[in-house]
GULUMGU-789582 format. One line per 2 residues: for each residue x negated, y negated, z negated of C-alpha. Coordinates in steps of 0.05 Angstrom, whole numbers, plus 32768, in hexadecimal, padded with zeros to 4 digits. Example, Ala and Ser with C-alpha at 12.3 -4.5 7.8 and 13.67 -1.06 7.14 Angstrom:
// residues 2
7F0A,805A,7F64 ~ 7EEF,8015,7F71;
//
This chain:
// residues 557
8161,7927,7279 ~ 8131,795A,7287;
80FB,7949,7257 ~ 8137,7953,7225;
814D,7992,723E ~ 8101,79A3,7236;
8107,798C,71EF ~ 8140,79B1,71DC;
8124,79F4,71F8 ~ 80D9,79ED,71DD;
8101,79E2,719D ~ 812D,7A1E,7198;
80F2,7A47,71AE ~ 80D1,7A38,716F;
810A,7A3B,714C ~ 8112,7A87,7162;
80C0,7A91,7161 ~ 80C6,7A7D,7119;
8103,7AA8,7107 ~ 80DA,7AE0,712D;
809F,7ADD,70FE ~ 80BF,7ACF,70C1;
80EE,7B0D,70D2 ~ 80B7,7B36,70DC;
808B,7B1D,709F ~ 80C9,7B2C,7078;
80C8,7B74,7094 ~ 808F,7B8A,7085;
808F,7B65,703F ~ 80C0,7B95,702F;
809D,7BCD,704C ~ 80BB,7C14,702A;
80F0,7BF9,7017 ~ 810E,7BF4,7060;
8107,7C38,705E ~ 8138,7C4B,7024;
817A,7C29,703E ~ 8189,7C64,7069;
8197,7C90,7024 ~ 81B9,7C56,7005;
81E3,7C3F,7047 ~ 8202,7C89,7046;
8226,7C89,7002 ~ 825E,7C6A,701A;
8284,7C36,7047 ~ 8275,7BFD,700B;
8235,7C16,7005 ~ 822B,7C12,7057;
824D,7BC3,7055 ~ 8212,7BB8,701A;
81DD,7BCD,704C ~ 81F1,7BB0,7084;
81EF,7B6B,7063 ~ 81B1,7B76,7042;
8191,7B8A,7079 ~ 81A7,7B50,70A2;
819A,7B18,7067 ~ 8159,7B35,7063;
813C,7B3B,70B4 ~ 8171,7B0B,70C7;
8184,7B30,7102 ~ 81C8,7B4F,710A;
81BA,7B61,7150 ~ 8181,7B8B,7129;
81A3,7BA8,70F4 ~ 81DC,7BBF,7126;
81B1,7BDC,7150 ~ 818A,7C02,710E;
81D0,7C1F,7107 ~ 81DC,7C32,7153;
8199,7C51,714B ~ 81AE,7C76,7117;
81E9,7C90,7133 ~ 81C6,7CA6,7171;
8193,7CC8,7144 ~ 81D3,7CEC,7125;
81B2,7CD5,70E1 ~ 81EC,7CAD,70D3;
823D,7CB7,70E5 ~ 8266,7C8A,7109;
828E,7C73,70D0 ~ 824F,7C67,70B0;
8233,7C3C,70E3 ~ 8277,7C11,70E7;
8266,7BFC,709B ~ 8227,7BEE,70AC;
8238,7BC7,70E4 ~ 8275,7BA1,70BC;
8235,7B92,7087 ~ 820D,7B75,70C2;
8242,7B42,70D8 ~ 823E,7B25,7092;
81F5,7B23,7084 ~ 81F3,7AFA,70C3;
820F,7AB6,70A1 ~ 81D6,7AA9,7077;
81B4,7A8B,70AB ~ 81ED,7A59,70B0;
81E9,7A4B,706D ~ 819C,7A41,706D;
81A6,7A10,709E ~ 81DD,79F0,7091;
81D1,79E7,7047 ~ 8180,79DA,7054;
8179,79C4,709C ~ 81A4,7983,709A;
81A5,7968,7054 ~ 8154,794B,7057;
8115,7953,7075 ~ 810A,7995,7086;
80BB,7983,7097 ~ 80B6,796F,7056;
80C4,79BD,703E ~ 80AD,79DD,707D;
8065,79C0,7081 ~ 8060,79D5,7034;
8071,7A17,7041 ~ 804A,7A27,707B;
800E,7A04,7048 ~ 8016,7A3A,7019;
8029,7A74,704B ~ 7FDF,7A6A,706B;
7FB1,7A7D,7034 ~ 7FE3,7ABE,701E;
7FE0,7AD1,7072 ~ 7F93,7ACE,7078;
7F78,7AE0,7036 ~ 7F64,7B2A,7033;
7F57,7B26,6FEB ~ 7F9A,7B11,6FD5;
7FBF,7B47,6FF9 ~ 7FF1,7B14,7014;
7FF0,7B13,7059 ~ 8040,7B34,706D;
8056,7AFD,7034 ~ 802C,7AC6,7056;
804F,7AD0,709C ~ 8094,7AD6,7080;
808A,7A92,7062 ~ 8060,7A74,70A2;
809B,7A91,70CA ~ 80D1,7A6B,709A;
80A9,7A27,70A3 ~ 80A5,7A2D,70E9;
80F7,7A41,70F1 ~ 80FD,79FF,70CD;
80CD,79D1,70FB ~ 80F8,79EC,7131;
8139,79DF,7117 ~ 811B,7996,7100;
810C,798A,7151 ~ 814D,79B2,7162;
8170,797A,7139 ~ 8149,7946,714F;
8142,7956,7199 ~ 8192,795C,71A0;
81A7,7911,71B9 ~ 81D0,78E5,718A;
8213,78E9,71A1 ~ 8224,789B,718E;
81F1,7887,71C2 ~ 81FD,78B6,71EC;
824A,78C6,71FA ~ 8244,78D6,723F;
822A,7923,7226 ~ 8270,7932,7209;
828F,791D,724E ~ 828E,7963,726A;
82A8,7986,7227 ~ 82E4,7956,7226;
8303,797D,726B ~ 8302,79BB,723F;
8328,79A1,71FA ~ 836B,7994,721C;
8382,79DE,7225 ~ 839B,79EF,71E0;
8391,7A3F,71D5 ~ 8364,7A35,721E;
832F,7A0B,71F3 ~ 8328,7A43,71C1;
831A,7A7B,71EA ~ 82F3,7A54,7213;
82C2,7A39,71D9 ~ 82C4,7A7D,71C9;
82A9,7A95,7206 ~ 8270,7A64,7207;
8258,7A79,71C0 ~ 8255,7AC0,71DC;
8233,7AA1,7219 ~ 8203,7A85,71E8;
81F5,7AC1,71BF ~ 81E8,7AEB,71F8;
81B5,7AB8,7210 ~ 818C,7AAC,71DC;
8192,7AF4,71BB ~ 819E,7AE5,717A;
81D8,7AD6,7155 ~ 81B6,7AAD,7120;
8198,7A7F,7152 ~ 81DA,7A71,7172;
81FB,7A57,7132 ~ 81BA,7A2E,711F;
81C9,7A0E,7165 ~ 8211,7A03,715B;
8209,79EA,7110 ~ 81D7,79B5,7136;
8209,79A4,7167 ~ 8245,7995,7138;
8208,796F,710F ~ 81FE,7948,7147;
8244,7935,715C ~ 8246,795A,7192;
827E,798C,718B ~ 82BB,797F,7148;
82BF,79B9,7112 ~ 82F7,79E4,7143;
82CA,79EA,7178 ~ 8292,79FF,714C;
82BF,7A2C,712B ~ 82E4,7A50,716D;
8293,7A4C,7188 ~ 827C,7A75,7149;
82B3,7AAC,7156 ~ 8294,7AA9,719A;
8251,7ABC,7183 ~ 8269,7AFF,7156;
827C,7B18,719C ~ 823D,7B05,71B5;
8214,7B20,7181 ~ 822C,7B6A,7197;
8216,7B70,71E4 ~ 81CA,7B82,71C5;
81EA,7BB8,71AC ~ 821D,7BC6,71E0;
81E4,7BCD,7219 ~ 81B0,7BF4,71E7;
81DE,7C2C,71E6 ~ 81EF,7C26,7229;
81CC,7C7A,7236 ~ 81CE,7C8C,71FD;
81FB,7CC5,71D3 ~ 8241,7CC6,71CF;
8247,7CAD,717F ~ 8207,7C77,718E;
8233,7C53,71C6 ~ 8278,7C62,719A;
8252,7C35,7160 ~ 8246,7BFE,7190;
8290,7BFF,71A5 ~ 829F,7BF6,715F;
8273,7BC8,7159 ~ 8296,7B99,718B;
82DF,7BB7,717E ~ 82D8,7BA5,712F;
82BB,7B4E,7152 ~ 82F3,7B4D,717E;
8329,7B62,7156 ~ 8315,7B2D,7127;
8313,7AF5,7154 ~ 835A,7B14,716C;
837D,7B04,7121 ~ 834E,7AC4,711D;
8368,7AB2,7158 ~ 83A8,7AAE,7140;
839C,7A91,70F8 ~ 8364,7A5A,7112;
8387,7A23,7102 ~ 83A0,7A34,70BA;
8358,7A54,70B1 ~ 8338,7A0E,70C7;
8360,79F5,708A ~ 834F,7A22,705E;
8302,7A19,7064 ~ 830A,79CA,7062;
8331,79E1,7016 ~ 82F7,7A13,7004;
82BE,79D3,7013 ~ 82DA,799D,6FFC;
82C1,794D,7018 ~ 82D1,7922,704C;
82D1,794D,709A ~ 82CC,7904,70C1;
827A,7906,70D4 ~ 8257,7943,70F0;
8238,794B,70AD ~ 8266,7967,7085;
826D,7998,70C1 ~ 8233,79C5,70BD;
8246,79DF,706B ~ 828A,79E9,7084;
8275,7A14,70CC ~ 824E,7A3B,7098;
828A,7A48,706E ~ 82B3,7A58,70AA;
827E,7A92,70C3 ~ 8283,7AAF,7078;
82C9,7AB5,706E ~ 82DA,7ACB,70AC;
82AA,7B0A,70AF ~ 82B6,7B18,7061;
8301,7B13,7070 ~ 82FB,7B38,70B0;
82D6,7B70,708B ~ 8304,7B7A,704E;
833E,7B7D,7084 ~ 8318,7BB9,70A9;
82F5,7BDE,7078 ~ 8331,7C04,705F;
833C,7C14,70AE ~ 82F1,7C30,70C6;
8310,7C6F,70D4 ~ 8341,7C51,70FA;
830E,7C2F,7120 ~ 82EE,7C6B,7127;
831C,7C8E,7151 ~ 831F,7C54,7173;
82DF,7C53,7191 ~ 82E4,7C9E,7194;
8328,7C9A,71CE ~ 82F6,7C63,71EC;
82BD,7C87,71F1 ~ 82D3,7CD1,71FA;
82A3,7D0D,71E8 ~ 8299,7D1F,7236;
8274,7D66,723A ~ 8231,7D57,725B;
8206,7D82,7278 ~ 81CD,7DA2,7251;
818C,7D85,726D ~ 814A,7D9E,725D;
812E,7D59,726C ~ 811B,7D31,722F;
8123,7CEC,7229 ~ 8115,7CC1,71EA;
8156,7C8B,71F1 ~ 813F,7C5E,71B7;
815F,7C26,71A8 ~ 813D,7BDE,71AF;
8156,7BA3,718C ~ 8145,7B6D,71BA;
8124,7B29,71A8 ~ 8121,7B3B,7166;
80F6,7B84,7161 ~ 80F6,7BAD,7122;
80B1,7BD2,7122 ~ 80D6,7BFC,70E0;
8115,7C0E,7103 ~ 80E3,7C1B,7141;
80BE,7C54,7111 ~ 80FD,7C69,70FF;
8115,7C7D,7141 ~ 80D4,7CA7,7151;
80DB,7CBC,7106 ~ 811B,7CE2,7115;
8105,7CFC,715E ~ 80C7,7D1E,713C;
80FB,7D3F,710C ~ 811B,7D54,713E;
80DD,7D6E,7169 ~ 80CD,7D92,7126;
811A,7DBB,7128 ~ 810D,7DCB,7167;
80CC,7DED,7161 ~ 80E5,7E12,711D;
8121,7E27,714B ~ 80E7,7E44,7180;
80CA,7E61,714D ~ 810F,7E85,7137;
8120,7E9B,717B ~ 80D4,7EBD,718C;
80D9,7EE3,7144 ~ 8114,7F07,7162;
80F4,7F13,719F ~ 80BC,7F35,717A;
80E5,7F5F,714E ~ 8107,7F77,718F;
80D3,7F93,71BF ~ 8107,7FCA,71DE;
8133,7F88,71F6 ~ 8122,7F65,7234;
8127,7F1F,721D ~ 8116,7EF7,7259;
814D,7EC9,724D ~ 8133,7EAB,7208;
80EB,7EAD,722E ~ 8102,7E83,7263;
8128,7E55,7220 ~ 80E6,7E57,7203;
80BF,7E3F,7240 ~ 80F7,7E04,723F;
80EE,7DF2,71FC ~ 80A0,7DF5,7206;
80AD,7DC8,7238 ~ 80DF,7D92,7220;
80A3,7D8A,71E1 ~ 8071,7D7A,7212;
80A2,7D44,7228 ~ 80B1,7D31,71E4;
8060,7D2B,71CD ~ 8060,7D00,7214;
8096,7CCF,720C ~ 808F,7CCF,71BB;
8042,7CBB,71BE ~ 8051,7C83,71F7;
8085,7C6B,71C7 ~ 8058,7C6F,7183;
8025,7C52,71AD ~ 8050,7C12,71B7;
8063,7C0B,7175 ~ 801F,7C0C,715A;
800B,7BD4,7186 ~ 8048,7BA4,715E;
802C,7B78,7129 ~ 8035,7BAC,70F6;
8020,7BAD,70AC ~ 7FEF,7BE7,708F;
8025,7C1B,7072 ~ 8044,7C17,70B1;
800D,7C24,70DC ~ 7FF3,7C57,70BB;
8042,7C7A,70C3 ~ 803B,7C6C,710D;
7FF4,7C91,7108 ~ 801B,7CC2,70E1;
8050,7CD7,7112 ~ 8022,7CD7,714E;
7FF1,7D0D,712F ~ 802F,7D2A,7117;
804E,7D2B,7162 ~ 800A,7D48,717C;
800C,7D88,7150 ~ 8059,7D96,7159;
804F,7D9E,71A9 ~ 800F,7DCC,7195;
803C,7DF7,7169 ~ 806A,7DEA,71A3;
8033,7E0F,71CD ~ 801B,7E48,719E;
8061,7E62,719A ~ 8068,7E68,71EE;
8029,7E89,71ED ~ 8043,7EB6,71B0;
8087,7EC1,71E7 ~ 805F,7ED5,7217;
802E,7F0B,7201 ~ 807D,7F18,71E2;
808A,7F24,722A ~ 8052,7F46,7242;
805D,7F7E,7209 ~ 80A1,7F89,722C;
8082,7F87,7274 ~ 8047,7FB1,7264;
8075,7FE1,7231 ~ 803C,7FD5,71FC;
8044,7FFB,71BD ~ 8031,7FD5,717D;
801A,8001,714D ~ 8054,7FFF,7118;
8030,7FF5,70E1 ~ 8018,7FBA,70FC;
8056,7FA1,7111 ~ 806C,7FA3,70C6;
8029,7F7B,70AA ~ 803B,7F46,70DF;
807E,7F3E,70C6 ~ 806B,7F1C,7086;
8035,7EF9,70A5 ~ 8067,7EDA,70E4;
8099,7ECA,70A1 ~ 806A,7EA0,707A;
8055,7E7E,70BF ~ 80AC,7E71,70B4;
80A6,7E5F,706E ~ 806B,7E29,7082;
8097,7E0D,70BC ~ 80D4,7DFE,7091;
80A2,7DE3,705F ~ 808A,7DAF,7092;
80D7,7D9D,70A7 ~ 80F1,7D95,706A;
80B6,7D5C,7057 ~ 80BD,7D38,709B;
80E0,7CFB,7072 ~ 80A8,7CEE,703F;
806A,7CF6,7024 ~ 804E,7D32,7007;
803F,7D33,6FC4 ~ 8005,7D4E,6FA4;
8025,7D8E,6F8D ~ 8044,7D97,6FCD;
800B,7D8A,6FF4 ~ 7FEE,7DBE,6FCE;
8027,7DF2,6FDB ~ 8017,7DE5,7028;
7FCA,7DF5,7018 ~ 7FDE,7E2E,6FF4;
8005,7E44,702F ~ 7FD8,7E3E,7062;
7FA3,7E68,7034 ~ 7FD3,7E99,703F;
7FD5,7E98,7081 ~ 7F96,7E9D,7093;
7F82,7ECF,7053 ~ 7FBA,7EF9,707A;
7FA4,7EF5,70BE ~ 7F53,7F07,70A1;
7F7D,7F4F,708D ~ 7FA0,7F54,70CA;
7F62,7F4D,70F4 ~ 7F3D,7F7D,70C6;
7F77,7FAA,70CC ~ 7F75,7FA8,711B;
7F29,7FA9,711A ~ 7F35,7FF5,7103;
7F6B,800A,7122 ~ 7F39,7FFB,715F;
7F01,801E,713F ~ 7F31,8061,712C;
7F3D,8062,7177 ~ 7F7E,8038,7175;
7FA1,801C,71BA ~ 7F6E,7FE2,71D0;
7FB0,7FC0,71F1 ~ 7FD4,7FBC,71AF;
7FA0,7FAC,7179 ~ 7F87,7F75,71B0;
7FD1,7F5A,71B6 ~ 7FDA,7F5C,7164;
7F97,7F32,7166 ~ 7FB2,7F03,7192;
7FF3,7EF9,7173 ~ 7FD7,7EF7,712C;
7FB0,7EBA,7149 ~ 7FDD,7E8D,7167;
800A,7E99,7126 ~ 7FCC,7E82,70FD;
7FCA,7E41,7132 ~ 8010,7E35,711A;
7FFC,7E2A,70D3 ~ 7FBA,7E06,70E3;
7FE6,7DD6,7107 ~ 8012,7DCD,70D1;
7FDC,7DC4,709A ~ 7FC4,7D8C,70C2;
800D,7D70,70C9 ~ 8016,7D79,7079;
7FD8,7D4D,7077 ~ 7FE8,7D1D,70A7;
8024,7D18,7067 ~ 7FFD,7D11,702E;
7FD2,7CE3,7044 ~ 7FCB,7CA2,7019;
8018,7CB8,700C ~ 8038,7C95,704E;
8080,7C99,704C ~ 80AA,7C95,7094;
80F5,7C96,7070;
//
């Protein structure tokens, strides 16, 4: 009994090792284009539904996907509604597994493809010269998925032989409209376990294979496991902003309400499948084609009935989760978004992707807020100092937290584009916090002309002006480009500039230089100095960042 239980789980495990490494194989096969669905997933709720499925057919991970979209959310690049059509998507891409399985897994040998496949997965994984290698461990992964499910299959006992194992299921079938929510209870027991909602129909389709449970159980068990597939999502939220943990409500409203109407329809839905696959139901192998077809039509069904209704789901989730007015804290803390067994090292760049937008707004907005304390000496302005000292401050702990996180990432089995991204964003992260820096230093000889009622020569007060706006000009520049690589001809309008810059701070100096030498106030041409240099930091930082962009034309969308 033990050994068997040993069996069972050594099985599974590779089952989920395989689907693991095949899953991430396929990821980084497709490399870039990860990167694109977030344009594409905005268009519209169809377009949202598209992407979801793709998404999920392709890493075979709705848990993942949803929590992409969560992500999202929380990273207010995508709206709620949005998110719900993603999410609706999600629940359908998750059935190919099922049909993989069911159509693959039980109707031969699977060694006899999975050995094969591994065979020709080797040479493309460790041959450098044939550039290969993410295609060779998507197909290693996809043999090794099926050498589980072959032991899966073959470690589950024979229920003719052994009858006794049904024994305890039996007290459980008796209760009419009790047995269905109880099945459905242990397939979100089951899900929740193993962490993957793919995994938990492979082991119910090798259950009703084996005999062990009839079609409605697998069925009401399925149902079970859409519930199950949301609590990833439900406790990654769990901290997280107000529309982040509204998408994972709507995520588990949108499951529930359609085991609600299934509920009520199972039994005339049972029929209908057994009409839509036709063949005799009276062995546990015509079972496993038909569990599949049950999983399909219920989320394509259950997703036509809701799409026309997202907003209504919407508001929903919105009386559920109310926008509460919380405090303003000037503590940062990076509330990504993990997706559990199944990790997504492009979703994970994504996430830092949009917090280093983010940390570049809020040094432009700095930068915004000490121009007008420079073009307003006579004003004490010791409330946007202090601001400035906070925002200073909450970049430190964004460089901190962000470069802990980017460090993590780069240590995931990750292919070359994306590793040079996650170099990318950490030099990237590095020289925000030091622009961060050079404009509290810029606030605070800012203050100091206030304290000290230092007189800048006016004239030189209006060649700074320029100078502080092209220092603007470069840091919208940078912004604007977060998202993708520079081109050559833009990388070339940074270069031109940060000529500029520096061309204009040579004249500056030069111009203070003589002002000193015609007997000019050594406080003021000192202070000009100073402030002409940390603006020329500014754009040396941001050169480096435009490089950091151009180089070998990474892309982070």
């Amino acid at each position: 009994m033990i050994s068997g239980f040993f069996q069972i789980a050594g099985s599974l495990g590779l089952f989920l090792y395989g689907m693991n490494i095949m899953s991430d194989g396929i990821q980084k096969t497709a490399g870039e284009k990860l990167h694109s669905v977030l344009n594409f997933m905005t268009k519209n709720r169809v377009m949202a539904v598209i992407t979801g499925f793709l998404i999920t057919g392709l890493i075979q991970s709705s848990s993942a996907t949803t929590v992409m979209a969560v992500s999202f959310v929380n990273a207010q690049l995508l709206t709620l509604t949005q998110s719900i059509g993603v999410i609706m998507g999600a629940n359908i891409g998750t059935t190919v597994t099922g049909w993989i399985v069911a159509l693959l897994g039980f109707k031969f040998k699977i060694s006899a493809i999975a050995i094969p496949i591994i065979g020709i997965g080797m040479p493309l994984f460790f041959s450098k010269k044939l550039g290969k290698k993410d295609l060779g461990q998507a197909l290693i992964g996809f043999g090794i998925l099926f050498l589980g499910l072959t032991l899966l299959k073959d470690s589950v006992p024979d229920i003719k032989a052994h009858p006794e194992i049904l024994e305890f299921l039996s007290d459980y079938t008796g209760f009419g409209f009790g047995s269905f929510l109880i099945f459905v209870l242990v397939g979100t027991l089951l899900t929740v376990v193993v962490q993957s909602s793919s995994a938990a129909m492979a082991i119910t389709l090798t259950m009703a294979n084996a005999g062990w449970i009839d079609f409605g159980t697998a069925a009401a068990i399925v149902l079970g496991e859409n519930i199950g597939t949301t609590v990833t999502a439900y406790l990654a939220s769990i901290g997280t902003s107000v529309n982040a943990r509204r998408a994972s409500r709507a995520h588990l409203l949108f499951n529930v309400l359609g085991v609600v109407w299934m509920a009520i329809l199972f039994k005339p839905f049972i029929g209908l499948v057994e009409m839509v696959v036709p063949g005799e139901l009276t062995g546990p192998e015509g079972i496993p084609a038909r569990l599949a077809m049950f999983h399909t039509l219920f989320n394509v069904i259950n997703t036509l009935i809701w799409i026309g209704f997202v907003n209504f789901l919407a508001k929903i989730v919105i009386k559920l989760v109310p926008d509460k007015e919380e405090l303003e804290s000037n503590k940062y803390e990076f509330k990504y978004i993990s997706a559990g067994i199944q990790e997504t090292p492009e979703i994970n760049i994504l996430n830092a992707k949009s917090e280093v937008s983010k940390m570049a707004n809020i040094v432009k907005n700095m930068y915004t807020e000490y121009l007008q304390v420079f073009k307003n000496p006579d004003k004490k302005m010791g409330d946007k100092i202090t601001l400035l000292k906070e925002q200073e401050d909450y970049t430190d702990q964004m460089q901190e937290q962000l470069s802990s996180y980017l460090v993590e990432v780069s240590r995931e089995n990750l292919n070359e584009s994306s590793a040079l991204n996650v170099a990318m964003l950490m030099r990237t992260v590095n020289e925000l916090e030091s622009v961060g820096d050079s404009i509290y230093n810029l606030s605070l000889l800012a203050q100091r002309r206030y304290d000290k009622a230092i007189d800048l020569d006016p004239i030189a007060v209006e060649e700074i002006l320029p100078y502080a706006d092209r220092v603007t000009k470069f840091l919208d520049f940078i912004t604007k480009h977060l998202d993708s690589p520079l081109s050559a001809v833009e990388m070339e309008k940074a270069r031109k500039i940060e000529r500029k810059i520096d061309k204009t701070r040579n004249t500056l100096n030069k111009s203070a230089r003589k002002r000193l030498r015609d007997k000019g106030n050594i406080k003021s041409e000192l202070m000009i100095i100073d402030i002409v240099r940390h603006m020329e930091h500014i754009g040396d930082y941001l050169i480096n960042i435009a490089e950091s962009l151009r180089h070998d034309e990474v892309s982070v969308r």
